[in-house]
MMTF fields as JSON, N, C-alpha, C and O atoms, coordinates in Angstrom:
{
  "mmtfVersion": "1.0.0",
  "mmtfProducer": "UNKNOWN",
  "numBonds": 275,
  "numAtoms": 276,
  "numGroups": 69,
  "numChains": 1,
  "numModels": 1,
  "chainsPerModel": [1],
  "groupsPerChain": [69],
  "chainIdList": ["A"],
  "bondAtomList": [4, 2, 8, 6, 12, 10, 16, 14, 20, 18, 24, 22, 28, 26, 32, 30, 36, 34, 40, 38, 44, 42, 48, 46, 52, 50, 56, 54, 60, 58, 64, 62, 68, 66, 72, 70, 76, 74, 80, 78, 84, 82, 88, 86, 92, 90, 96, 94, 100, 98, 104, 102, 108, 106, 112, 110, 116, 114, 120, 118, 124, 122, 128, 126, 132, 130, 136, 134, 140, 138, 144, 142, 148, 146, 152, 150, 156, 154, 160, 158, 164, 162, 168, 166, 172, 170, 176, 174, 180, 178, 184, 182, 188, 186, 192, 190, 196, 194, 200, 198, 204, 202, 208, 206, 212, 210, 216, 214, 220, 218, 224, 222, 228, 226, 232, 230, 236, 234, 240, 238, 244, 242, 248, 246, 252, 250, 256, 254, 260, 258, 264, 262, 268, 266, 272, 270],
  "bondOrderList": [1, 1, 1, 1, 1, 1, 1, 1, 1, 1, 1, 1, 1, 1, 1, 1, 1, 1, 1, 1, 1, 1, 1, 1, 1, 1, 1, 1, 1, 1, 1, 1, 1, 1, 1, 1, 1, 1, 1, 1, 1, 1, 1, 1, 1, 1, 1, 1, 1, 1, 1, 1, 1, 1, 1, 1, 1, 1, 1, 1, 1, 1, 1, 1, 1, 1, 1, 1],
  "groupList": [{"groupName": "UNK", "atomNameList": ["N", "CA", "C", "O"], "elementList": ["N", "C", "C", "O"], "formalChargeList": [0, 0, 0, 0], "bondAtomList": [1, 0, 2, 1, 3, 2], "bondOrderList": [1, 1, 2], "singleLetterCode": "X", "chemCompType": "L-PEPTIDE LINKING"}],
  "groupTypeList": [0, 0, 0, 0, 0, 0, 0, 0, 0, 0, 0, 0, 0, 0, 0, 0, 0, 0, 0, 0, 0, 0, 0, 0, 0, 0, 0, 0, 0, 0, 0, 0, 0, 0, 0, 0, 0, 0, 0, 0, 0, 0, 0, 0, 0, 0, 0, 0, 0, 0, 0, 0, 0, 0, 0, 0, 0, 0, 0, 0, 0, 0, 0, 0, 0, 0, 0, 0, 0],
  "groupIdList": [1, 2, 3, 4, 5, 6, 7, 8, 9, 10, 11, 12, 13, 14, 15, 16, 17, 18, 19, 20, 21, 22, 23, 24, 25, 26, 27, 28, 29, 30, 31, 32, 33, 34, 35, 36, 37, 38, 39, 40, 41, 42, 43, 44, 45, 46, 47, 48, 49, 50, 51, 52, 53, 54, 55, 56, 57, 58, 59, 60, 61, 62, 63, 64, 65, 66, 67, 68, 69],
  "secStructList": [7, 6, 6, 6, 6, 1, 7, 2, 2, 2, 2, 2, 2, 2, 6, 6, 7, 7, 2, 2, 2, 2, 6, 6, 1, 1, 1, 7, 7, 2, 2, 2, 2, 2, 2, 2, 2, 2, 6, 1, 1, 7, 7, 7, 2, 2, 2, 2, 2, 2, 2, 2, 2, 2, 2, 2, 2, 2, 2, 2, 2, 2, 2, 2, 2, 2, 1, 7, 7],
  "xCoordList": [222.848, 224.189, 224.116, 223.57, 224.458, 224.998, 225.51, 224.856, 226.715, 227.336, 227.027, 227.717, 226.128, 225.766, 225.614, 225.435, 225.732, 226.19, 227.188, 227.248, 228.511, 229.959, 230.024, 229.677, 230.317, 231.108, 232.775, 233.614, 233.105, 234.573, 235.531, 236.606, 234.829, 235.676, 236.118, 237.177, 235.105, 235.188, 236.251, 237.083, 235.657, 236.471, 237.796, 238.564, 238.125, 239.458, 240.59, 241.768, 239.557, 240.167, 240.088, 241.151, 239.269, 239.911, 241.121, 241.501, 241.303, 242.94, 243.992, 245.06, 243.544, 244.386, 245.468, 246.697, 244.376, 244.604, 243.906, 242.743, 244.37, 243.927, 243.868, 244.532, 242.712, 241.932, 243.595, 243.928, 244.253, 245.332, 246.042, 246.173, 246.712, 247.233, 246.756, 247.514, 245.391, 244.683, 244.639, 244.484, 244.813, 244.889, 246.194, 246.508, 246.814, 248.451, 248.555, 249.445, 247.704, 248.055, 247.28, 247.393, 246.147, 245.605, 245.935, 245.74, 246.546, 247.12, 246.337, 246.759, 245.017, 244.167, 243.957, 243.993, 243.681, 243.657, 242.615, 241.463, 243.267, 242.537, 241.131, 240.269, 241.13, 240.0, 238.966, 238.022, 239.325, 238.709, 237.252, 236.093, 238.767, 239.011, 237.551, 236.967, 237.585, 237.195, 235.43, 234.416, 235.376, 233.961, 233.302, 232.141, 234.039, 233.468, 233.343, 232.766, 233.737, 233.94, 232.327, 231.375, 232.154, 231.12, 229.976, 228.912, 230.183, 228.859, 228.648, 227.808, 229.718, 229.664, 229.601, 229.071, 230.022, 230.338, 230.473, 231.106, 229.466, 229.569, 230.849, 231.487, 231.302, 232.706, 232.155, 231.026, 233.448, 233.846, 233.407, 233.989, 232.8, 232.596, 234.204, 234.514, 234.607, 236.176, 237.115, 237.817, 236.852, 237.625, 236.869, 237.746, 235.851, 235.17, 235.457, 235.159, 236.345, 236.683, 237.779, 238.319, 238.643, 239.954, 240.132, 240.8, 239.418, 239.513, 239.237, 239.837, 237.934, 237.39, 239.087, 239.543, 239.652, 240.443, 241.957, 242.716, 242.305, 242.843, 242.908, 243.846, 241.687, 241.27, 241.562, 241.954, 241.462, 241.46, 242.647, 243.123, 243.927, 244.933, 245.959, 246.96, 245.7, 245.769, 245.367, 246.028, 244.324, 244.035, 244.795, 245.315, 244.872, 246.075, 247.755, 248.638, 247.638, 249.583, 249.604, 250.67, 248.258, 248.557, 248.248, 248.948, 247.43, 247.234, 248.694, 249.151, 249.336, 250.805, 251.527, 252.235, 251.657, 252.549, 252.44, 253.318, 251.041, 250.362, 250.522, 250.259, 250.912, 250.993, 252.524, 253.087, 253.299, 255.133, 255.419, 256.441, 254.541, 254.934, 254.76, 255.1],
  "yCoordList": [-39.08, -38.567, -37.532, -36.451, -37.719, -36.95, -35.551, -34.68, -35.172, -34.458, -33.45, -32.448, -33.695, -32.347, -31.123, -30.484, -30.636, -29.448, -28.802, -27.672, -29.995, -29.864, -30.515, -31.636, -30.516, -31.162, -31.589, -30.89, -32.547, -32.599, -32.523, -31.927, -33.342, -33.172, -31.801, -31.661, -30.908, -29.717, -28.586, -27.768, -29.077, -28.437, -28.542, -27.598, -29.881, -30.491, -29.78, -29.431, -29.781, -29.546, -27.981, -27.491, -26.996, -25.965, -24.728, -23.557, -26.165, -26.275, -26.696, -26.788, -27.132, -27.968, -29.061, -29.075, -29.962, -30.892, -32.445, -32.357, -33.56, -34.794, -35.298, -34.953, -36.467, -36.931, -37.571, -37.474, -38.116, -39.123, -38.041, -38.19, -36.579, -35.474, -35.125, -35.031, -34.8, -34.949, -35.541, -35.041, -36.84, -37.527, -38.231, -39.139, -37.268, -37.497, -36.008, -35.795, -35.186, -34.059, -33.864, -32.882, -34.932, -34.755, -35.919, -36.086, -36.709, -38.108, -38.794, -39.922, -38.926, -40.291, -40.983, -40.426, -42.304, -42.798, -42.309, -41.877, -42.498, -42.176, -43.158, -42.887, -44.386, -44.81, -43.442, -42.757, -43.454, -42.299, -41.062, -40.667, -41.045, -39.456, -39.492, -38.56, -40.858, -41.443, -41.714, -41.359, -42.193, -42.412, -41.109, -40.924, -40.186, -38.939, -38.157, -37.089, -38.395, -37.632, -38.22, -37.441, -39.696, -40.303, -40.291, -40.657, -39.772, -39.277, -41.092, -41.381, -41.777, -43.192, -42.879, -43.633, -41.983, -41.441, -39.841, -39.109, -39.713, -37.627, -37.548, -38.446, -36.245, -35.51, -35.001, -34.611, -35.127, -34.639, -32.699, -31.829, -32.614, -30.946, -30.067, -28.978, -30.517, -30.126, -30.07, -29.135, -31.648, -31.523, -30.097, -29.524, -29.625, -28.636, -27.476, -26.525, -27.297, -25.559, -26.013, -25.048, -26.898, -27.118, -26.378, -25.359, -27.064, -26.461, -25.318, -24.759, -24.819, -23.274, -22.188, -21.464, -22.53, -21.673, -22.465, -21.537, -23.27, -23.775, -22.809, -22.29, -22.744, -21.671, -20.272, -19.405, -20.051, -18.329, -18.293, -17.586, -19.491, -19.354, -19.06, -18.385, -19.584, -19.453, -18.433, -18.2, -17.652, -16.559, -15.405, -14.565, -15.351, -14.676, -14.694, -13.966, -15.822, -15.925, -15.483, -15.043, -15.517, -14.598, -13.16, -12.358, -12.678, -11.107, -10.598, -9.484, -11.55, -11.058, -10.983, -9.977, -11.808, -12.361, -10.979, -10.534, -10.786, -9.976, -8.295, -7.437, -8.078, -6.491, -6.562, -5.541, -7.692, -7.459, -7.476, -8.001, -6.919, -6.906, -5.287, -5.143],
  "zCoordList": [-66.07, -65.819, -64.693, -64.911, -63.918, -62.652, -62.759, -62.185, -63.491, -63.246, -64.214, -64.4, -64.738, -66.116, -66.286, -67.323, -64.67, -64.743, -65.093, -65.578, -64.686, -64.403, -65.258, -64.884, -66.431, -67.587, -67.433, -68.001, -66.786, -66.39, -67.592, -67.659, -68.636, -69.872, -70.748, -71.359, -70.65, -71.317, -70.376, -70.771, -68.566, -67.947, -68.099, -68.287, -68.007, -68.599, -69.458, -69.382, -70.279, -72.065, -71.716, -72.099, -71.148, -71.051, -70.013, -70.007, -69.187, -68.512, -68.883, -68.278, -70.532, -71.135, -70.186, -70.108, -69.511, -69.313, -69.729, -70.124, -69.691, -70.156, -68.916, -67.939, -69.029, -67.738, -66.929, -65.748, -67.927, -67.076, -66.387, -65.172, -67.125, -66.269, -65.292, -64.326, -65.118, -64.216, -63.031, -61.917, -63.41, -62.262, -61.744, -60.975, -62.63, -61.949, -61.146, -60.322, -61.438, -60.361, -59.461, -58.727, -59.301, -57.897, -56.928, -55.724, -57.968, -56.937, -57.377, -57.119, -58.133, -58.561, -59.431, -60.528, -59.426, -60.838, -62.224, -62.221, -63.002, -64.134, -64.422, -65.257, -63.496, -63.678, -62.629, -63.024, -61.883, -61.136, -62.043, -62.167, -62.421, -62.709, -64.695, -65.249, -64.993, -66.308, -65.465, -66.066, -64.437, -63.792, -63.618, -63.983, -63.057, -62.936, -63.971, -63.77, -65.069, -66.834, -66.997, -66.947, -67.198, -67.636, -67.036, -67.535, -65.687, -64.67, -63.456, -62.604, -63.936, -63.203, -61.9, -61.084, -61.651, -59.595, -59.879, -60.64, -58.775, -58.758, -58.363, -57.813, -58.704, -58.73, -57.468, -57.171, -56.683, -55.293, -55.306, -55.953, -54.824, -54.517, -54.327, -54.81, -53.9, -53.496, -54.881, -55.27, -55.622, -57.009, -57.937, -58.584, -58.065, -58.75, -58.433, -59.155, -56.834, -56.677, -56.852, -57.393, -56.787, -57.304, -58.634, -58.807, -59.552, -60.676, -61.21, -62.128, -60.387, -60.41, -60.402, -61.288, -58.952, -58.734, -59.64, -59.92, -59.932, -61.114, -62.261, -62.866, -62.351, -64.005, -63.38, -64.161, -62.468, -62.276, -62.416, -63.303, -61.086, -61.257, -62.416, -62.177, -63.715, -64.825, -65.547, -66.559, -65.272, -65.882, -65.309, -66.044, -63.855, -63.67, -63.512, -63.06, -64.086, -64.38, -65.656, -66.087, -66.637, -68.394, -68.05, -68.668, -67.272, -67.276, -66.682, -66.937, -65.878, -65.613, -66.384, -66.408, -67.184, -67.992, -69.698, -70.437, -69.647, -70.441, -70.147, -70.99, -69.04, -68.561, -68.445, -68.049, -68.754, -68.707, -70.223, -70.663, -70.973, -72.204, -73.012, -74.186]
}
């Protein structure tokens, strides 16, 4: 398996997204998006800071969301 550093599935699941959401928000198919989960084809270097800054993005729309309270 290829990608075992990058666990796409776990990354996934803690953007609370599903592979098919996924690949309705980067534009690709879910067969895609299912090859690179399973390690069938390395994940694009580019899809991995996507998500990096994905997750930050998210962490700072709750610390906002978290200091208006």
């Amino acid at each position: 398996m290829e990608n075992k550093e990058f666990d796409l599935k776990a990354e996934l699941k803690s953007i609370g997204m599903t592979q098919r959401e996924f690949a309705k928000h980067i534009k690709k198919t879910t067969s895609t998006i299912n090859r690179w989960a399973i390690g069938e084809v390395k994940i694009p270097q580019v899809v991995k800071l996507y998500i990096k800054a994905y997750k930050k993005n998210q962490f700072c729309d709750e610390f906002v969301v978290n200091m208006q309270k």
